[in-house]
TORNUKOL-580647 format. One record per atom (N, C-alpha, C, O): y negated, x, z negated; residue in three letters. Coordinates in steps of 0.1 Angstrom, whole numbers, padded with zeros to 4 digits, always signed. Layout:
<recs>
YXZALA;...
</recs>
This chain:
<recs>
+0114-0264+0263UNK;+0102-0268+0257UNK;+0102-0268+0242UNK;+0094-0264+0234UNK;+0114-0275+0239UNK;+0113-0273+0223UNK;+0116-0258+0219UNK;+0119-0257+0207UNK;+0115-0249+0224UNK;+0117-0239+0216UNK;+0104-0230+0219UNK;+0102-0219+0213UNK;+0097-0234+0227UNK;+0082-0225+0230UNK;+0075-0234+0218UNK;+0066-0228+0212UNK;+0078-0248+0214UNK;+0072-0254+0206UNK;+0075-0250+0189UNK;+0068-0253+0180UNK;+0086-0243+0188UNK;+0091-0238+0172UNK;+0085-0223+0176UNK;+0083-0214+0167UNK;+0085-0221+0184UNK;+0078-0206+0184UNK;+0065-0205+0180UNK;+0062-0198+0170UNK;+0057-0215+0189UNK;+0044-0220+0180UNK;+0042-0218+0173UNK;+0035-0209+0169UNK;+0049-0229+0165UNK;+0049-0230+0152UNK;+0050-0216+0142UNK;+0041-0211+0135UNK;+0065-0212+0145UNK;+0064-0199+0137UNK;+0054-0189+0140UNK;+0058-0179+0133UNK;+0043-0187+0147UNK;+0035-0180+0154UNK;+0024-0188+0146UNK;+0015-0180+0142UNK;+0023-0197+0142UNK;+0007-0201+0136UNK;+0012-0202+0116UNK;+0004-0204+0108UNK;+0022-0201+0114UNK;+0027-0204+0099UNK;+0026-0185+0094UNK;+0024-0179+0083UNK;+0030-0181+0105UNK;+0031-0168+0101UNK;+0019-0161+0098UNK;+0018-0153+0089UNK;+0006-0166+0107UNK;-0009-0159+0109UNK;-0014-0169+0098UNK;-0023-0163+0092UNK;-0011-0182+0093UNK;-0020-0189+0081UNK;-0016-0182+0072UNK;-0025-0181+0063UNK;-0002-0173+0070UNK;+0001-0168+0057UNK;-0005-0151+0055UNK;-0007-0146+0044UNK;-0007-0147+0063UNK;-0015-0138+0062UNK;-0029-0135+0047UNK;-0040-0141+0045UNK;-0024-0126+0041UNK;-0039-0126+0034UNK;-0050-0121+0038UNK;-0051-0109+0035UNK;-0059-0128+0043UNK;-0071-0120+0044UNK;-0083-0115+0031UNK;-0089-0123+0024UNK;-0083-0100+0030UNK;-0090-0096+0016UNK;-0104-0094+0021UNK;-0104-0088+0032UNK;-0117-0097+0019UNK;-0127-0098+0018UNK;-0130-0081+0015UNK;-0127-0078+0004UNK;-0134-0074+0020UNK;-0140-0061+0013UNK;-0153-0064+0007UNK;-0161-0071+0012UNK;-0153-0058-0007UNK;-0163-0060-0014UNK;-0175-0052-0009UNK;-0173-0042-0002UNK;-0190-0059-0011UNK;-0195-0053-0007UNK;-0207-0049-0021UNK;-0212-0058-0027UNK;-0208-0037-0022UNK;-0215-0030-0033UNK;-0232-0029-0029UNK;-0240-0029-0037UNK;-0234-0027-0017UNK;-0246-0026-0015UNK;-0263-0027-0020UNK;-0268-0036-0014UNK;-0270-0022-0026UNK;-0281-0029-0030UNK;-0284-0020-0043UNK;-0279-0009-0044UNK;-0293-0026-0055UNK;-0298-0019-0068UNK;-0288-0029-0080UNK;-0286-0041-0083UNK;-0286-0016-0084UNK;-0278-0022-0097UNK;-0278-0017-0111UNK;-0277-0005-0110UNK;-0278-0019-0123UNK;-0286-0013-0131UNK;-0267-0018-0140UNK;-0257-0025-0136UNK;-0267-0009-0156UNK;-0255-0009-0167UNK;-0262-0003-0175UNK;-0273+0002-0173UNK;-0256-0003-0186UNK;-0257+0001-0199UNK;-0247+0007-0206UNK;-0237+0001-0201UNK;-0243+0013-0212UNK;-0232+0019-0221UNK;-0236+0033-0229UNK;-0239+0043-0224UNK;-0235+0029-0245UNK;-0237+0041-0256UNK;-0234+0052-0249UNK;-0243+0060-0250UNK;-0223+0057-0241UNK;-0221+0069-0238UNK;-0236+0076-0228UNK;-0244+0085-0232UNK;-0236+0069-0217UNK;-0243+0070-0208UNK;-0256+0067-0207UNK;-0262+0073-0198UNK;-0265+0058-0217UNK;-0273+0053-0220UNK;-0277+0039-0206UNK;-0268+0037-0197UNK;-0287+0034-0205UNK;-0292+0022-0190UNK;-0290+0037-0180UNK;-0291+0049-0184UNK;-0286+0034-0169UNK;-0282+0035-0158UNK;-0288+0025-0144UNK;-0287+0013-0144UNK;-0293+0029-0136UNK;-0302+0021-0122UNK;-0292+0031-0110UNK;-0291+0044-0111UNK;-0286+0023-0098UNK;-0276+0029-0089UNK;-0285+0023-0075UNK;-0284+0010-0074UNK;-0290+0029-0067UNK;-0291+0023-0057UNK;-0282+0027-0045UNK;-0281+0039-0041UNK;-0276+0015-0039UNK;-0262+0018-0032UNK;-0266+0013-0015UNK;-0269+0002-0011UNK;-0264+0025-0007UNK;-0263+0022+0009UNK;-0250+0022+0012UNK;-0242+0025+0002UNK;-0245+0019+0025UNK;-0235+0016+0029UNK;-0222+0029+0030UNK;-0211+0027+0035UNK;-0227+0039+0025UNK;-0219+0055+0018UNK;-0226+0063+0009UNK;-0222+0073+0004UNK;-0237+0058+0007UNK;-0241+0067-0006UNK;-0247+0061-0022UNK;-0254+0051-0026UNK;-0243+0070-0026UNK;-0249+0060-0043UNK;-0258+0072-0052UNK;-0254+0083-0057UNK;-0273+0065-0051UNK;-0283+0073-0060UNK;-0281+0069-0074UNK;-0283+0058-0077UNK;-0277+0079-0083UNK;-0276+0080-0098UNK;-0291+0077-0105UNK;-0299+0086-0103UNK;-0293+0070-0111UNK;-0305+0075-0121UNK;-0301+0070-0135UNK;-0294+0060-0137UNK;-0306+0080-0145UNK;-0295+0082-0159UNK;-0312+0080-0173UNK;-0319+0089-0177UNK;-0312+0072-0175UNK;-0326+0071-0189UNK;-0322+0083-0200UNK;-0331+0086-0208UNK;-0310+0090-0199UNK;-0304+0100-0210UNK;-0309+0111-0201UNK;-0320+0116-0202UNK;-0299+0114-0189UNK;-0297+0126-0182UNK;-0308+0128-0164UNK;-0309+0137-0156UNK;-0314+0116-0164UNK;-0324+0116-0153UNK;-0317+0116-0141UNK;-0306+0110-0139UNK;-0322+0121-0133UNK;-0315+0121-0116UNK;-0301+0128-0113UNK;-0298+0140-0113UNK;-0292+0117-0111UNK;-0279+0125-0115UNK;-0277+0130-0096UNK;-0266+0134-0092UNK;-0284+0128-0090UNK;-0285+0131-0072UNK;-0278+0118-0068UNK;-0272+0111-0075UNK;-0281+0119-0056UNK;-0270+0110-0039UNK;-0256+0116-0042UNK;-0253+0128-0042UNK;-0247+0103-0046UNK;-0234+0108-0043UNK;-0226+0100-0029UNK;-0229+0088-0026UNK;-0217+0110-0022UNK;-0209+0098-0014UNK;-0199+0091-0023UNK;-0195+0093-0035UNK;-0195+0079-0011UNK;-0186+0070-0021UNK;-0181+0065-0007UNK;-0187+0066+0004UNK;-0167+0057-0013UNK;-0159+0048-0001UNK;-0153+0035-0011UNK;-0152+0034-0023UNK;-0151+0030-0003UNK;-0148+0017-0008UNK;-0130+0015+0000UNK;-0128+0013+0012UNK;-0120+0016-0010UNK;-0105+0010-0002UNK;-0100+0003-0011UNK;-0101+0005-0023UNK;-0092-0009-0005UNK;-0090-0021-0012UNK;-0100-0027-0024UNK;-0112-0030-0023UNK;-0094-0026-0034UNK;-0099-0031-0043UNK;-0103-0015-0058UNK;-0101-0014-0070UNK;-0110-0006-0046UNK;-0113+0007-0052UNK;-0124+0015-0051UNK;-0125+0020-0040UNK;-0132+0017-0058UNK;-0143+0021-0056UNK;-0145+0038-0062UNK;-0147+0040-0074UNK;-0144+0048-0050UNK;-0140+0065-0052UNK;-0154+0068-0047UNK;-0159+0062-0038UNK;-0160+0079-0056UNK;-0171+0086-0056UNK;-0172+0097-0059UNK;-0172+0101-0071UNK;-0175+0105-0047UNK;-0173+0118-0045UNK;-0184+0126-0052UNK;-0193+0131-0046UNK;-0183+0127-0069UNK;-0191+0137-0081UNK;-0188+0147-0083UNK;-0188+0149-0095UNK;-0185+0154-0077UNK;-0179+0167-0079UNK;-0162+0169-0077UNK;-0157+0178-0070UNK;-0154+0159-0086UNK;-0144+0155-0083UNK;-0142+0141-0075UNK;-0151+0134-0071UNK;-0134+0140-0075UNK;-0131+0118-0072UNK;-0131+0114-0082UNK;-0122+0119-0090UNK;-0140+0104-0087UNK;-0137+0096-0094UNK;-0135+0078-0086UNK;-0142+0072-0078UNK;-0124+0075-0092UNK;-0122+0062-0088UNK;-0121+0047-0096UNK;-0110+0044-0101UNK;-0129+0041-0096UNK;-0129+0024-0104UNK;-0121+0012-0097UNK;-0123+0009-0085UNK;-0117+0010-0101UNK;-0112-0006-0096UNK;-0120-0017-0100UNK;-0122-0022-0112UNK;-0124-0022-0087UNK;-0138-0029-0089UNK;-0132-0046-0090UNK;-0122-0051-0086UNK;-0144-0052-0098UNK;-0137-0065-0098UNK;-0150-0074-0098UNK;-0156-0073-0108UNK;-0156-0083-0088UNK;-0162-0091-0087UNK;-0162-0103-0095UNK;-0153-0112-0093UNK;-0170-0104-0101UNK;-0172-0119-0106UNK;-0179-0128-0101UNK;-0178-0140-0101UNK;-0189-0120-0096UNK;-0204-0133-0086UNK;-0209-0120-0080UNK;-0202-0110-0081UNK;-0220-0121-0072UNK;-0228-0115-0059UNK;-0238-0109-0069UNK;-0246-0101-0064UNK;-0237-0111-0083UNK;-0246-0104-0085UNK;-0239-0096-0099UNK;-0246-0087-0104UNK;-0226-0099-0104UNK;-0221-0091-0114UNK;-0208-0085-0107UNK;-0199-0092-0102UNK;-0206-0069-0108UNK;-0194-0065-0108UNK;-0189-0057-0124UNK;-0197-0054-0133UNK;-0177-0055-0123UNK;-0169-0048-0134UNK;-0160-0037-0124UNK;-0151-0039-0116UNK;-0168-0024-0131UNK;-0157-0010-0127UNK;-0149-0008-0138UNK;-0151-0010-0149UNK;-0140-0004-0133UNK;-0132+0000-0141UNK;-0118+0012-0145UNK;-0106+0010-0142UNK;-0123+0025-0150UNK;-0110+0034-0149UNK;-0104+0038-0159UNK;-0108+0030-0167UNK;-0096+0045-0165UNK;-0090+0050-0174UNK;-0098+0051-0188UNK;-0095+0050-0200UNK;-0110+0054-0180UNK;-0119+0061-0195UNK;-0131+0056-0198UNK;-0140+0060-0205UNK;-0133+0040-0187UNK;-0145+0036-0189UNK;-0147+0022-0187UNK;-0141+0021-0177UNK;-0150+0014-0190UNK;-0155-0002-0183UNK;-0168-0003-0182UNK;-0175-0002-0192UNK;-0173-0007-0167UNK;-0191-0007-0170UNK;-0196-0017-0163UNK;-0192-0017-0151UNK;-0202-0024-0166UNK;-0209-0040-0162UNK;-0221-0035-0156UNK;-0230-0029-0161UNK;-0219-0038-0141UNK;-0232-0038-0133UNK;-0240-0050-0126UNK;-0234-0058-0118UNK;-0251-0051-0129UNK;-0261-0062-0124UNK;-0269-0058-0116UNK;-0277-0049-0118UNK;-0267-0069-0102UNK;-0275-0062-0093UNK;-0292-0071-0099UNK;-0296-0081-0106UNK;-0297-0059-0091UNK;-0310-0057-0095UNK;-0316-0067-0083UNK;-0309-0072-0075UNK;-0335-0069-0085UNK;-0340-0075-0072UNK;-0344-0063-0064UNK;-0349-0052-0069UNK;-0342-0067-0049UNK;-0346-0059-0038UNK;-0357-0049-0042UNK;-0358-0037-0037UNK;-0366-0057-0052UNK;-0379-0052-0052UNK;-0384-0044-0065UNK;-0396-0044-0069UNK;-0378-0040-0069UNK;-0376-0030-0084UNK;-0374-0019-0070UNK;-0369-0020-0059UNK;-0385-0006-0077UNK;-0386+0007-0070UNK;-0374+0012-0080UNK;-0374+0008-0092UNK;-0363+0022-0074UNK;-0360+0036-0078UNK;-0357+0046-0076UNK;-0356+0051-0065UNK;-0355+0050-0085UNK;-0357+0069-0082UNK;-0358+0072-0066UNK;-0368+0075-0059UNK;-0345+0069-0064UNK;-0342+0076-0053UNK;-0351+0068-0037UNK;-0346+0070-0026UNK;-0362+0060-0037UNK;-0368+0057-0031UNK;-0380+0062-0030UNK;-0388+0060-0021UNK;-0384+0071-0043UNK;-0399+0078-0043UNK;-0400+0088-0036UNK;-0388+0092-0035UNK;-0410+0097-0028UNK;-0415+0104-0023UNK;-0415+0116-0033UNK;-0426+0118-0039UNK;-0404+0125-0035UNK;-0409+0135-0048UNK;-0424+0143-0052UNK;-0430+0148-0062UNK;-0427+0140-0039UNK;-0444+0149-0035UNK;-0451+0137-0042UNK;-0461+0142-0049UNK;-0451+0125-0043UNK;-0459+0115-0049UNK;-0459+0115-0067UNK;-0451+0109-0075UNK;-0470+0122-0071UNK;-0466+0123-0085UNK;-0469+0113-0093UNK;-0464+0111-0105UNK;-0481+0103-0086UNK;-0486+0089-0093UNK;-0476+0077-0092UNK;-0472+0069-0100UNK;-0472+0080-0078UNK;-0453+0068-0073UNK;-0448+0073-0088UNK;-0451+0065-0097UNK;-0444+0083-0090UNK;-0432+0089-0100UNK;-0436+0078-0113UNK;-0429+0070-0118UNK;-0450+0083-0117UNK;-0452+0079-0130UNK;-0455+0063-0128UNK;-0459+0057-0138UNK;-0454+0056-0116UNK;-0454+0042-0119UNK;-0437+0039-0119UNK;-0434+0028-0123UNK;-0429+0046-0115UNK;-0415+0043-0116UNK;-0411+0044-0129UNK;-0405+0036-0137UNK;-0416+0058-0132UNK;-0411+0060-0149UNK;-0414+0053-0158UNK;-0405+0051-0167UNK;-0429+0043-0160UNK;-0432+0034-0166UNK;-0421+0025-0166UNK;-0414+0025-0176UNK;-0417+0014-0154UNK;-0408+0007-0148UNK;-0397+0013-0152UNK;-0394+0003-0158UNK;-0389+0020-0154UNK;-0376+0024-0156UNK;-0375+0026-0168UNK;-0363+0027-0172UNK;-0388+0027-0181UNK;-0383+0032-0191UNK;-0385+0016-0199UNK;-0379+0013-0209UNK;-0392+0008-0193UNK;-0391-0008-0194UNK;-0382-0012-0197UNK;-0377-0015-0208UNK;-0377-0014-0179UNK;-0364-0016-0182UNK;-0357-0013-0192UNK;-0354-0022-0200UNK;-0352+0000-0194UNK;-0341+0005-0199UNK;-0341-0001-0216UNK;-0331-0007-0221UNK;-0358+0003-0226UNK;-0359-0006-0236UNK;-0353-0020-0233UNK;-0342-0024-0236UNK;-0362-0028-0227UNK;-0355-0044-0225UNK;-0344-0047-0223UNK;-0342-0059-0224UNK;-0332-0037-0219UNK;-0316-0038-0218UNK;-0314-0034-0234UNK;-0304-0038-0240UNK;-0320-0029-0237UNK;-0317-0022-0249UNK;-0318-0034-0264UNK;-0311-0035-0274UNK;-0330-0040-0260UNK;-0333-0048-0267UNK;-0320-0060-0268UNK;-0312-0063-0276UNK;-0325-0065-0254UNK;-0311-0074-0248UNK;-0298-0072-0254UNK;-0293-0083-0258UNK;-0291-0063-0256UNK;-0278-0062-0261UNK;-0278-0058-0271UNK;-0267-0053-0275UNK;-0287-0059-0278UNK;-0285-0056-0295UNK;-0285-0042-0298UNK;-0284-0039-0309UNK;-0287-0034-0289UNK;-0289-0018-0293UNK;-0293-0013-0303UNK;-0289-0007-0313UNK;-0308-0019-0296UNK;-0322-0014-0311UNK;-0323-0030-0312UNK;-0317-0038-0304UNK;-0333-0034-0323UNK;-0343-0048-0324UNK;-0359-0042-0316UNK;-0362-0030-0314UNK;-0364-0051-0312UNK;-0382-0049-0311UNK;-0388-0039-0323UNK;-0397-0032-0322UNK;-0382-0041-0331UNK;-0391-0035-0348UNK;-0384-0022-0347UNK;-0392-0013-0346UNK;-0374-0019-0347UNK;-0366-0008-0345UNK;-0367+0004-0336UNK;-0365+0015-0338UNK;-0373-0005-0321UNK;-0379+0006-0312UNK;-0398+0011-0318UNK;-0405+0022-0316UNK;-0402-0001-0324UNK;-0417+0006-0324UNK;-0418+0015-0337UNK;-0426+0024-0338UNK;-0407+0012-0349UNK;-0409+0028-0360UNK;-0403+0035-0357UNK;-0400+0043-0366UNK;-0397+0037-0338UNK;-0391+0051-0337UNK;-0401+0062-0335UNK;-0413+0061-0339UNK;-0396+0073-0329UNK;-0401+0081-0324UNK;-0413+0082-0311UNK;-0420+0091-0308UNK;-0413+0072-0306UNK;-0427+0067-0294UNK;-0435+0068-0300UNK;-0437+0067-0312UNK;-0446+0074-0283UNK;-0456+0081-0286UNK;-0467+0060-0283UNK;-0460+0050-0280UNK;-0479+0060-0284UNK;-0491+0049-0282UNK;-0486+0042-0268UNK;-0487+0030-0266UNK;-0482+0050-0260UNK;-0480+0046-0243UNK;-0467+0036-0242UNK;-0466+0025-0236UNK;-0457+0043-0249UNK;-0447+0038-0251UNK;-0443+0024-0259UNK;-0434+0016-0256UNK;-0451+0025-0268UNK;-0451+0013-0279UNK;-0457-0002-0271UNK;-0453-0013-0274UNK;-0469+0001-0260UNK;-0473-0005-0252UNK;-0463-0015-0240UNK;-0463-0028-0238UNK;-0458-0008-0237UNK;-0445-0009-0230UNK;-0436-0022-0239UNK;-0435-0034-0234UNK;-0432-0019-0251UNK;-0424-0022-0260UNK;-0430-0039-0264UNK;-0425-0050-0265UNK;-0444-0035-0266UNK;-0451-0049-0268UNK;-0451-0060-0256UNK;-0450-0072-0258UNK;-0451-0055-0244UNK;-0452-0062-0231UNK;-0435-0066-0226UNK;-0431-0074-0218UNK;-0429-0060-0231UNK;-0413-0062-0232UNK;-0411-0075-0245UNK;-0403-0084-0243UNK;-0416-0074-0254UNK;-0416-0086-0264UNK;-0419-0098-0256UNK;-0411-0107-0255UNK;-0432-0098-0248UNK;-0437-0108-0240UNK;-0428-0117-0228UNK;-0430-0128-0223UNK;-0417-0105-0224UNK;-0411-0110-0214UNK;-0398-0114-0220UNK;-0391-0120-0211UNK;-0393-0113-0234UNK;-0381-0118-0235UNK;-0383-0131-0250UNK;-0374-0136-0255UNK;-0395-0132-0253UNK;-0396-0145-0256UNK;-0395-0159-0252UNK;-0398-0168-0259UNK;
</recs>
């Protein structure tokens, strides 16, 4: 009896020590910023990740996998990040030649890769929406100022945008 009882034992000390690792879960709309890359919007299913680039436009559907604490995305080559959670709504990738802070987005932000290409009016309500955004991150992190985006180069439509973006970060 006493030894089916230290068996036990060693049998439940052994399974509490066990680490159980949580797999991260990436899933959903997530938007970054970085001088190189300019704003960035990723909408992520459970293997594929839609690019959209404010510099370079629709970078396509890439696959991707998720192992341990690694996040590989099949762009032509592998590229791989080591992902690091901070909250459910901020991650940090991270590889050799980049660090990039992503914020997930709400459910309800359209992008790219949800439009109907054949919808040309969808398109240009996203484009408005995306180039929003992308000012208002821009503003946010000290990029440009407010004053700095309206004596750029924008055309009357744009500047519009720029004023209603003042409104939302007052």
């Amino acid at each position: 009896m006493k030894k089916i009882f230290i068996i036990l034992i060693a049998i439940i000390l052994f399974n509490s020590c066990e680490e159980t690792k949580e797999k991260i879960n990436i899933i959903g709309k997530w938007s970054t910023y970085s001088k190189d890359t300019g704003y960035m919007e990723f909408e992520i299913d459970s293997s594929n990740i839609g690019l959209f680039s404010h510099s370079m436009g629709n970078l396509g559907v890439k696959k991707y996998e998720i192992k341990d604490d690694s996040l590989i995305i099949f762009f032509g080559e592998r590229m791989s990040f080591k992902i690091e959670k901070l909250s459910d709504s901020l991650l940090i990738l991270k590889n050799v030649n980049q660090i990039d802070s992503l914020r997930k987005m709400s459910k309800t932000v359209m992008t790219y890769h949800e439009i109907d290409a054949k919808n040309d009016s969808l398109f240009d309500i996203f484009d408005r929406k995306f180039v929003k955004r992308a000012y208002k991150k821009w503003i946010e992190i000290g990029y440009v100022t407010e004053d700095e985006l309206k004596n750029s180069f924008l055309d009357s439509t744009k500047l519009k945008l720029i004023d209603s973006i003042g409104k939302l970060t007052k």
